[in-house]
Biopython code that builds the backbone (N, CA, C, O; Angstrom):
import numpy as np
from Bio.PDB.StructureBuilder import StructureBuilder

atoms = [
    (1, "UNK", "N", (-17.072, 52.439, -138.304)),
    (1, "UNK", "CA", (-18.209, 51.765, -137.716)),
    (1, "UNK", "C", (-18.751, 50.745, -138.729)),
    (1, "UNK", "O", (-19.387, 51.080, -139.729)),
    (2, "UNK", "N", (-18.499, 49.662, -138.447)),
    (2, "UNK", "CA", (-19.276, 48.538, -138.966)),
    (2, "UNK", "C", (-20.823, 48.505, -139.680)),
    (2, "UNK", "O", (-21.736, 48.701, -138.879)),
    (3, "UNK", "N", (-21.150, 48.318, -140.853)),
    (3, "UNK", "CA", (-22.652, 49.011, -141.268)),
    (3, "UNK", "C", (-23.387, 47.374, -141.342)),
    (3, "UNK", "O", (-22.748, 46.321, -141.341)),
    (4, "UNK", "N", (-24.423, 47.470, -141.385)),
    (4, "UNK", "CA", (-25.324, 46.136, -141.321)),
    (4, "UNK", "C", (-24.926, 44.847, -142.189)),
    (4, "UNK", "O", (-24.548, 43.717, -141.880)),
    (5, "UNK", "N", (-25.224, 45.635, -143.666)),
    (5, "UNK", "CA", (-24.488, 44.552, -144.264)),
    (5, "UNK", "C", (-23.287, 44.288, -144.308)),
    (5, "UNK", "O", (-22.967, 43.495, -145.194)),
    (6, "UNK", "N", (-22.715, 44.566, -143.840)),
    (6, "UNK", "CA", (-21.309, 43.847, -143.550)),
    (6, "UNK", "C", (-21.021, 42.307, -142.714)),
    (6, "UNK", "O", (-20.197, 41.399, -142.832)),
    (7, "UNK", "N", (-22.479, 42.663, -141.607)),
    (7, "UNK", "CA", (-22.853, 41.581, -141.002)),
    (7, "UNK", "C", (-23.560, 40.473, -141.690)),
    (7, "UNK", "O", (-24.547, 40.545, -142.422)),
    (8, "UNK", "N", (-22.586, 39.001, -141.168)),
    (8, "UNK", "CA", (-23.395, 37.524, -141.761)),
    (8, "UNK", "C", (-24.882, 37.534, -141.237)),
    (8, "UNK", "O", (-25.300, 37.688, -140.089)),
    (9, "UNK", "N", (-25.656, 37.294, -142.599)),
    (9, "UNK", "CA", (-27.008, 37.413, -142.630)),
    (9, "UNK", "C", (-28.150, 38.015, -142.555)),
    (9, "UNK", "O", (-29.345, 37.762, -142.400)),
    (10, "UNK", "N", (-26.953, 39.488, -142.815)),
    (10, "UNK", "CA", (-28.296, 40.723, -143.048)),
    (10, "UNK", "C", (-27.971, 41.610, -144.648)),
    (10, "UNK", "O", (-27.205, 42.477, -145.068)),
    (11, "UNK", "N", (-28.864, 40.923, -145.053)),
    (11, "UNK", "CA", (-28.620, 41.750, -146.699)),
    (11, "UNK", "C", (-29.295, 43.024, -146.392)),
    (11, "UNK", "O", (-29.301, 43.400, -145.220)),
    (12, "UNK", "N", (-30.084, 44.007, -147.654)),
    (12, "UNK", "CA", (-30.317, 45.120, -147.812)),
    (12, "UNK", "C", (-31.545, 45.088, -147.176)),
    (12, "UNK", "O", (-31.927, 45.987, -146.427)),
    (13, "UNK", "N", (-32.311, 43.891, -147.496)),
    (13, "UNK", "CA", (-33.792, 43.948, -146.791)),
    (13, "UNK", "C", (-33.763, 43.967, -145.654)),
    (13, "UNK", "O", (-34.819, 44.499, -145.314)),
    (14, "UNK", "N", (-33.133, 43.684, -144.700)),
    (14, "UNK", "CA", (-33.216, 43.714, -142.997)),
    (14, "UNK", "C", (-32.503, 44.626, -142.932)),
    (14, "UNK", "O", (-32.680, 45.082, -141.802)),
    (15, "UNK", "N", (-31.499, 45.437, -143.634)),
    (15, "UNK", "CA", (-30.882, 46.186, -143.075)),
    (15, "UNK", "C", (-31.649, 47.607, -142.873)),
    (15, "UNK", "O", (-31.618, 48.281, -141.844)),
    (16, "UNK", "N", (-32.352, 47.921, -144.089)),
    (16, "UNK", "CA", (-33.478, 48.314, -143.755)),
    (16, "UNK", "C", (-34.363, 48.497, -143.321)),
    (16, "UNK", "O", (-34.791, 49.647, -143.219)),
    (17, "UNK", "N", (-35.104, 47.302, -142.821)),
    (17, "UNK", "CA", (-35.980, 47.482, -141.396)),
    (17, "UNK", "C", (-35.172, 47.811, -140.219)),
    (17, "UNK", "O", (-35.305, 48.878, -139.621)),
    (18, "UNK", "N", (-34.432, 47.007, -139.920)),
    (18, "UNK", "CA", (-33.519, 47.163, -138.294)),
    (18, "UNK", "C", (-33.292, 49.506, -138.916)),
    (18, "UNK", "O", (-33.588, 50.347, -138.067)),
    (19, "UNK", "N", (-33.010, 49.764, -139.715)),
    (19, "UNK", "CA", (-32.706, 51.028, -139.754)),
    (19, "UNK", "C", (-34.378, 51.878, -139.546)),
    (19, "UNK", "O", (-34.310, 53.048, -139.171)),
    (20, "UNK", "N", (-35.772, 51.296, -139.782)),
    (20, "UNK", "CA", (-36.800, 51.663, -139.733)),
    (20, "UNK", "C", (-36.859, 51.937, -138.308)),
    (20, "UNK", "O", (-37.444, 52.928, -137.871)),
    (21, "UNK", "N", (-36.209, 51.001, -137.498)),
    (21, "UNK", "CA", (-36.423, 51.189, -135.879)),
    (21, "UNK", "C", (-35.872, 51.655, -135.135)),
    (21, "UNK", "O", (-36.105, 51.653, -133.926)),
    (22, "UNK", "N", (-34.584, 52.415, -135.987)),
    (22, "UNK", "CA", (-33.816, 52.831, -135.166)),
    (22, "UNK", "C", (-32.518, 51.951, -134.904)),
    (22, "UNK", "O", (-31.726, 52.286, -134.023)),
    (23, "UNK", "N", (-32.320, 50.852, -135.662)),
    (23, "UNK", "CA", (-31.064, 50.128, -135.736)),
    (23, "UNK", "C", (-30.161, 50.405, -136.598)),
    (23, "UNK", "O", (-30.288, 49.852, -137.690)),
    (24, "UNK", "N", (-29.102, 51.234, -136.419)),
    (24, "UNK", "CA", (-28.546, 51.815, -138.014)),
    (24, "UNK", "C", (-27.244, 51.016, -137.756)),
    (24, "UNK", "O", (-27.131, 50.256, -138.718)),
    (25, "UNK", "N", (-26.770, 50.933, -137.364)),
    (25, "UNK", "CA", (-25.043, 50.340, -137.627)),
    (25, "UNK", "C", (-24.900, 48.509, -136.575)),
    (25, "UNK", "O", (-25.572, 48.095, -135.630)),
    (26, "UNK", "N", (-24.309, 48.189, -136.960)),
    (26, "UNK", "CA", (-23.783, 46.977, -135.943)),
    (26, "UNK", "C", (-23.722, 46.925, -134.977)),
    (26, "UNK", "O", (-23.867, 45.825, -134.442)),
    (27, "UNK", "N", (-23.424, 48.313, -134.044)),
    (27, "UNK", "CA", (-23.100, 48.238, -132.876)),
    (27, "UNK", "C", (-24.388, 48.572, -132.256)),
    (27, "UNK", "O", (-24.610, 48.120, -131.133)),
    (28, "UNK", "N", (-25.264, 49.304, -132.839)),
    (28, "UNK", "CA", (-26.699, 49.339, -131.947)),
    (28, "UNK", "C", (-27.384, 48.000, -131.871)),
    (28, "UNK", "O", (-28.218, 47.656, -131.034)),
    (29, "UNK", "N", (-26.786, 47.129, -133.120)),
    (29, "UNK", "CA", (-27.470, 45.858, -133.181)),
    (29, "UNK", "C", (-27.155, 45.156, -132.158)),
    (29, "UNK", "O", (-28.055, 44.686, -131.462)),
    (30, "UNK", "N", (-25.778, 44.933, -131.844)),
    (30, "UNK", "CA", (-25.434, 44.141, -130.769)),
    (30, "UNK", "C", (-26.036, 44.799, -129.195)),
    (30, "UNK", "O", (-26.606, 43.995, -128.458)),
    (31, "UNK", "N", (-25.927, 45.895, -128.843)),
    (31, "UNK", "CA", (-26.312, 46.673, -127.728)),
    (31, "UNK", "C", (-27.739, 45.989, -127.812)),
    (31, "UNK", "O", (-28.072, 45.091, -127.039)),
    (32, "UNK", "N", (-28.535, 46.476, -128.791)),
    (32, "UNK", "CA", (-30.248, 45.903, -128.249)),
    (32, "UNK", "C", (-30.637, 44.448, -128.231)),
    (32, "UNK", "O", (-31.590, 44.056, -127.558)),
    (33, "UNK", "N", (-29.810, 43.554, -129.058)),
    (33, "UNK", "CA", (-30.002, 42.173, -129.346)),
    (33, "UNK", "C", (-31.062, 41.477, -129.972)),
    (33, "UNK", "O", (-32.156, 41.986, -130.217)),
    (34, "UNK", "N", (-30.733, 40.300, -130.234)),
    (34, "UNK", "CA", (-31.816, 39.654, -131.132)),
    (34, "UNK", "C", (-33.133, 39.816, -131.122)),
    (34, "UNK", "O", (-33.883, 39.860, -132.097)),
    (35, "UNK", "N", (-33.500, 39.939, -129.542)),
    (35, "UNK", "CA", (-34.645, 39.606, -129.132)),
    (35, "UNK", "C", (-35.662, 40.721, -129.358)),
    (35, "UNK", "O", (-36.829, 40.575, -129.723)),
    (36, "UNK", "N", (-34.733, 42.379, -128.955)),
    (36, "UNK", "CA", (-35.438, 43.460, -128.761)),
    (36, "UNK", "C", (-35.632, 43.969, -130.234)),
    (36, "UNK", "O", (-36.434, 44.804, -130.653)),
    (37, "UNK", "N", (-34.795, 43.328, -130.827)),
    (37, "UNK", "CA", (-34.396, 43.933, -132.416)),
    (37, "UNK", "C", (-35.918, 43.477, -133.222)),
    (37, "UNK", "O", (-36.712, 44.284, -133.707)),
    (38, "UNK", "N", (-36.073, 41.947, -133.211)),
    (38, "UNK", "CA", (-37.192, 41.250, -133.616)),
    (38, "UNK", "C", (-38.607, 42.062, -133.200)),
    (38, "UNK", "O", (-39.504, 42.143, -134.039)),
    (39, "UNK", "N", (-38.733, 42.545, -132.121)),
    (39, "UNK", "CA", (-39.953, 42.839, -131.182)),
    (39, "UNK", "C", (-39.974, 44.330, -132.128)),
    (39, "UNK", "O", (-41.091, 44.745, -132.438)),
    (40, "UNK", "N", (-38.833, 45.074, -132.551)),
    (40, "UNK", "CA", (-39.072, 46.157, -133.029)),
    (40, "UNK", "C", (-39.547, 46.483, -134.235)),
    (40, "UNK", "O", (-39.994, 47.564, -134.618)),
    (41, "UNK", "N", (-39.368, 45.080, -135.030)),
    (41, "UNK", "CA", (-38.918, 44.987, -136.385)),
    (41, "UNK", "C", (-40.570, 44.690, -136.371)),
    (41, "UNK", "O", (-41.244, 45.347, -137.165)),
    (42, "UNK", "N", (-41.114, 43.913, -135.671)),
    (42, "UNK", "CA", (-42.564, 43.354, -135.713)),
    (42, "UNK", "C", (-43.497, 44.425, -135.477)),
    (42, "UNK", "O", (-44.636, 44.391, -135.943)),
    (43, "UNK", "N", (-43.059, 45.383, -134.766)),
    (43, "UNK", "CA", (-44.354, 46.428, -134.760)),
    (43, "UNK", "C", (-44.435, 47.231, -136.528)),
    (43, "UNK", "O", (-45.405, 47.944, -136.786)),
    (44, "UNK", "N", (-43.381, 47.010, -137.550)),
    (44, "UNK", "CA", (-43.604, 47.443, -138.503)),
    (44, "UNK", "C", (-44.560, 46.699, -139.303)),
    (44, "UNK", "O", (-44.882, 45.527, -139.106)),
    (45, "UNK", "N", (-44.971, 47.429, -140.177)),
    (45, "UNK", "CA", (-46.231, 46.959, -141.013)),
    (45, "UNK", "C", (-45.658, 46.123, -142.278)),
    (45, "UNK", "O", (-44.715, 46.397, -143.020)),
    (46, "UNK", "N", (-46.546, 45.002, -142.278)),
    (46, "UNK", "CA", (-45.461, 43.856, -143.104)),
    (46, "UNK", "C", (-44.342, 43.849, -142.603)),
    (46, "UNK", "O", (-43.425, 44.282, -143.300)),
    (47, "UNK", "N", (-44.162, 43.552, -141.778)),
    (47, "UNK", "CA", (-42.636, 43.226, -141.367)),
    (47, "UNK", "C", (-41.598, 42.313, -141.452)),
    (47, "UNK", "O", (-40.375, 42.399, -141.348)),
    (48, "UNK", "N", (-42.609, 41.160, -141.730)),
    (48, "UNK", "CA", (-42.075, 39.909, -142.195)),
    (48, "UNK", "C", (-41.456, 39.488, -140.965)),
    (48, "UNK", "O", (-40.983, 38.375, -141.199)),
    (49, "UNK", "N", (-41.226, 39.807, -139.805)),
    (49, "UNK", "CA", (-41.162, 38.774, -138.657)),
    (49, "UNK", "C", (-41.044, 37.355, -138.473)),
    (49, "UNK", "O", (-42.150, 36.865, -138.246)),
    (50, "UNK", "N", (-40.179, 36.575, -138.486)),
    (50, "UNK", "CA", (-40.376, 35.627, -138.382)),
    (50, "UNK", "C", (-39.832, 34.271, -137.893)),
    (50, "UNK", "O", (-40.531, 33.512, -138.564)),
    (51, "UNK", "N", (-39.197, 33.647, -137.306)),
    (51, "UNK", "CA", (-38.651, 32.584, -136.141)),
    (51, "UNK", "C", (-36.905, 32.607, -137.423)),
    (51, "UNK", "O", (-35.824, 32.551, -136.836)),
    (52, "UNK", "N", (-36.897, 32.652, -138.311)),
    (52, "UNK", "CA", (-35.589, 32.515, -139.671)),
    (52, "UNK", "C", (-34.880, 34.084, -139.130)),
    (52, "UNK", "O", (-33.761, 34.105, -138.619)),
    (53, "UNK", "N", (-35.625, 35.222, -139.308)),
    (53, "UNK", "CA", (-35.326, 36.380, -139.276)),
    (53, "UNK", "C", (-34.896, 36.123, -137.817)),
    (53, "UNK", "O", (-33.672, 36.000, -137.789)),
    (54, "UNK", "N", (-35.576, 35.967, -136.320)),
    (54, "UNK", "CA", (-34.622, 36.068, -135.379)),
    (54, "UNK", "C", (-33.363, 35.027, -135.204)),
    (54, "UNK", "O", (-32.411, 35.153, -134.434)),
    (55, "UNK", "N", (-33.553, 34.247, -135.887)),
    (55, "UNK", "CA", (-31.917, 33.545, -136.080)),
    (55, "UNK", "C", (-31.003, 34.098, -136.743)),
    (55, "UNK", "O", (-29.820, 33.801, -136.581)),
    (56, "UNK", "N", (-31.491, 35.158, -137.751)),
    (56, "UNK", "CA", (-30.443, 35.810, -138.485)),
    (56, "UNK", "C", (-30.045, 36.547, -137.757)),
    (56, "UNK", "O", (-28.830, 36.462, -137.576)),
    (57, "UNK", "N", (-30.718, 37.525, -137.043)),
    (57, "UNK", "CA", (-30.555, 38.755, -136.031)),
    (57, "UNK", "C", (-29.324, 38.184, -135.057)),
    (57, "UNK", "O", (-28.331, 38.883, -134.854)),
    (58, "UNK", "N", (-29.465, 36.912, -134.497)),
    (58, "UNK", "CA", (-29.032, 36.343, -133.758)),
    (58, "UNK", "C", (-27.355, 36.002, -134.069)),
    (58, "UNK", "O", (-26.369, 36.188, -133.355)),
    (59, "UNK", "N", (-27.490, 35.413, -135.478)),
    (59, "UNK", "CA", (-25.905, 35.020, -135.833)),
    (59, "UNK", "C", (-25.276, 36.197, -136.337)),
    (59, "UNK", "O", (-24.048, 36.158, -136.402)),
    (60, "UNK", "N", (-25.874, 37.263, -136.716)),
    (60, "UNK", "CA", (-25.208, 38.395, -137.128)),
    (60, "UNK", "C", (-24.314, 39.250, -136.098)),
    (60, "UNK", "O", (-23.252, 39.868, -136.174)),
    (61, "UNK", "N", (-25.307, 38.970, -135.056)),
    (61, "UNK", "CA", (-24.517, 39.488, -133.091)),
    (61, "UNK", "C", (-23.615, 38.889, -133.145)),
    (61, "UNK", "O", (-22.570, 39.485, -132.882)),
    (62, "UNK", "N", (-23.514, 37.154, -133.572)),
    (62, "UNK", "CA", (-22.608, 36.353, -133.326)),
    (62, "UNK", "C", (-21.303, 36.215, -133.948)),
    (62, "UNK", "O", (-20.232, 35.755, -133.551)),
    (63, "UNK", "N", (-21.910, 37.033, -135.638)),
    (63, "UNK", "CA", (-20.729, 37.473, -135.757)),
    (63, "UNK", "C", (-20.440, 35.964, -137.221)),
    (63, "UNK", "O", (-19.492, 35.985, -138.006)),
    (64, "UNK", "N", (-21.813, 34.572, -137.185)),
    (64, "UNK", "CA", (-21.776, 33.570, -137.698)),
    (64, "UNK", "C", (-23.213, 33.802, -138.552)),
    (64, "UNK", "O", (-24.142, 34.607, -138.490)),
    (65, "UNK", "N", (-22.834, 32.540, -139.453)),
    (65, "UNK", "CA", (-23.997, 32.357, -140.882)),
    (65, "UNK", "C", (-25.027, 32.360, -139.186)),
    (65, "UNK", "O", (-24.494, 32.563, -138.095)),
    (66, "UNK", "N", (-26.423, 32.105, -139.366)),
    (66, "UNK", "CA", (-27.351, 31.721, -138.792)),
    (66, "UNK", "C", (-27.464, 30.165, -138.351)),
    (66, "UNK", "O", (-27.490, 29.686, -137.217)),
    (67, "UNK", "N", (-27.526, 29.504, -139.672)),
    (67, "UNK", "CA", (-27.024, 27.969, -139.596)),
    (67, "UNK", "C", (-25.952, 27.289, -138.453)),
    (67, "UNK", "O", (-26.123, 26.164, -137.984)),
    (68, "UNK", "N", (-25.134, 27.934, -138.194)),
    (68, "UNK", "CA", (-24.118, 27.652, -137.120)),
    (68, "UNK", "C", (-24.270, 28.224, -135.636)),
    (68, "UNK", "O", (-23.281, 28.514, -134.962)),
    (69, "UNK", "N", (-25.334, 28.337, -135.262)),
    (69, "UNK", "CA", (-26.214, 28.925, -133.778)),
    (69, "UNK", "C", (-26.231, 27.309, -132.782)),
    (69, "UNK", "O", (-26.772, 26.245, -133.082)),
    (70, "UNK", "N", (-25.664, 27.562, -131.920)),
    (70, "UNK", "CA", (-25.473, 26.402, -131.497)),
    (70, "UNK", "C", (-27.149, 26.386, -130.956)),
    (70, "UNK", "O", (-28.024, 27.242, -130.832)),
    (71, "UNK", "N", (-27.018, 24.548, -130.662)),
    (71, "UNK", "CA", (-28.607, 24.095, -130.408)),
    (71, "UNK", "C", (-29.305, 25.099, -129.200)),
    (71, "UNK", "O", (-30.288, 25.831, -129.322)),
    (72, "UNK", "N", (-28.404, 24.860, -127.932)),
    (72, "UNK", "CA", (-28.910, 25.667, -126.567)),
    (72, "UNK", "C", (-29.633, 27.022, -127.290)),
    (72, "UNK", "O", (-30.864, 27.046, -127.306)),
    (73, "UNK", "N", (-28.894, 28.123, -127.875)),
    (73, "UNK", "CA", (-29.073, 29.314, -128.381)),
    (73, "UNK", "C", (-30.322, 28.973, -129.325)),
    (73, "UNK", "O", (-31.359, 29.310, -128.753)),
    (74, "UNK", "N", (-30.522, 28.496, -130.398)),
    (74, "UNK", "CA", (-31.320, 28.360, -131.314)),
    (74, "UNK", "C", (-32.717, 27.950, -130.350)),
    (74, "UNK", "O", (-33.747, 28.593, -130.552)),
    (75, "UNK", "N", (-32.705, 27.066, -129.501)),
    (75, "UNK", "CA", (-33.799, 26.429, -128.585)),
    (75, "UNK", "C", (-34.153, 27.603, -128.143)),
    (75, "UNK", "O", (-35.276, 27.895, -128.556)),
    (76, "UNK", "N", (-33.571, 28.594, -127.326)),
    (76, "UNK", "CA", (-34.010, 29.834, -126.331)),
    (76, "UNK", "C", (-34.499, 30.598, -127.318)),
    (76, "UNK", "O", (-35.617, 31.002, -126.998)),
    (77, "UNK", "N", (-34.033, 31.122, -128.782)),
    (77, "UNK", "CA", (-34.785, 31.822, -129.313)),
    (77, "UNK", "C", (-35.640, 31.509, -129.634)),
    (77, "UNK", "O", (-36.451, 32.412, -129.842)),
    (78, "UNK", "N", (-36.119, 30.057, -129.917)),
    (78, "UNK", "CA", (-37.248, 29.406, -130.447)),
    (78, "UNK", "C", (-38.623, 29.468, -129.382)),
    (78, "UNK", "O", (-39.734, 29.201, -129.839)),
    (79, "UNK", "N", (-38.493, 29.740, -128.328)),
    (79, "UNK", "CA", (-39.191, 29.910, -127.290)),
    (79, "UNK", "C", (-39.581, 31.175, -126.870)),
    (79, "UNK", "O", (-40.620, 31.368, -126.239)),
    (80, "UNK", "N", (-38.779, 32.065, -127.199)),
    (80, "UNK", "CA", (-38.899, 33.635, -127.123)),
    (80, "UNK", "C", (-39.711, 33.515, -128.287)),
    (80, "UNK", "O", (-40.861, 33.341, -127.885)),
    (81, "UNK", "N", (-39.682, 33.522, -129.494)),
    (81, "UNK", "CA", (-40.334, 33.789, -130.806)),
    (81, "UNK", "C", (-41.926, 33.253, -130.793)),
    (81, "UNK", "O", (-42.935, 33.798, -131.241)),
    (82, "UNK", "N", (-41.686, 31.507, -129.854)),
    (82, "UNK", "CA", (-43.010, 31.409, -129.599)),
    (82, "UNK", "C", (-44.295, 32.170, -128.358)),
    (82, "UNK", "O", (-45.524, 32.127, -128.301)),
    (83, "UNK", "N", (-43.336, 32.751, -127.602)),
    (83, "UNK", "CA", (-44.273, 33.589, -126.509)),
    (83, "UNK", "C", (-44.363, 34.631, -127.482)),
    (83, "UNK", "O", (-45.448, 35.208, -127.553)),
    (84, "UNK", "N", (-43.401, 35.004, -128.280)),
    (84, "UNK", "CA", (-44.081, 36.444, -128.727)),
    (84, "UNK", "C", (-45.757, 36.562, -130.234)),
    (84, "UNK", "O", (-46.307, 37.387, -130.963)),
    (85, "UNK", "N", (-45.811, 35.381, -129.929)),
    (85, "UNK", "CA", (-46.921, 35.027, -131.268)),
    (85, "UNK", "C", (-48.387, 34.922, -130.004)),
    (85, "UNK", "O", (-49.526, 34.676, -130.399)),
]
sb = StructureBuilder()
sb.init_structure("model")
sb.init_model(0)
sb.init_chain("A")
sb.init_seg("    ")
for serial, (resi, resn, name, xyz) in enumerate(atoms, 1):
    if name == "N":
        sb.init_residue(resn, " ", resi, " ")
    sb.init_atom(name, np.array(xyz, "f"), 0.0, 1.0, " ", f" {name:<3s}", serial, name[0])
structure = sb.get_structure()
């Protein structure tokens, strides 16, 4: 089973939160997705939440750096991140 950091763009610090919520391996990551992952990660205290962090969440599903999120994708999360503020 694939463990977090293994995934592009999640070092020890996110791997750690996503594991605070109940995200422990890769494959729960992909099952809940960027969106639900972020929303979970934000009810933690200091959580550091933040529009960078759901792009990481995002390219790590993808399997890519964050940087390489095509525009369409990057736009939709950017809009999710802003309803959730």
């Amino acid at each position: 089973m694939e463990q977090l950091t293994e995934l592009p763009n999640i070092g020890e610090t996110l791997a750690k939160k996503l594991k605070m919520v109940g995200i422990a391996n890769a494959r729960k990551l992909k099952s809940a997705g960027s969106e639900n992952a972020l929303i979970k990660i934000a009810t933690l205290q200091d959580s550091g939440a933040c529009i960078n962090m759901l792009y990481a969440l995002e390219g790590a599903i993808q399997g890519i750096r964050w940087h390489g999120l095509n525009k369409e994708r990057k736009q939709e999360l950017k809009v999710f991140y802003n309803m959730m503020q």
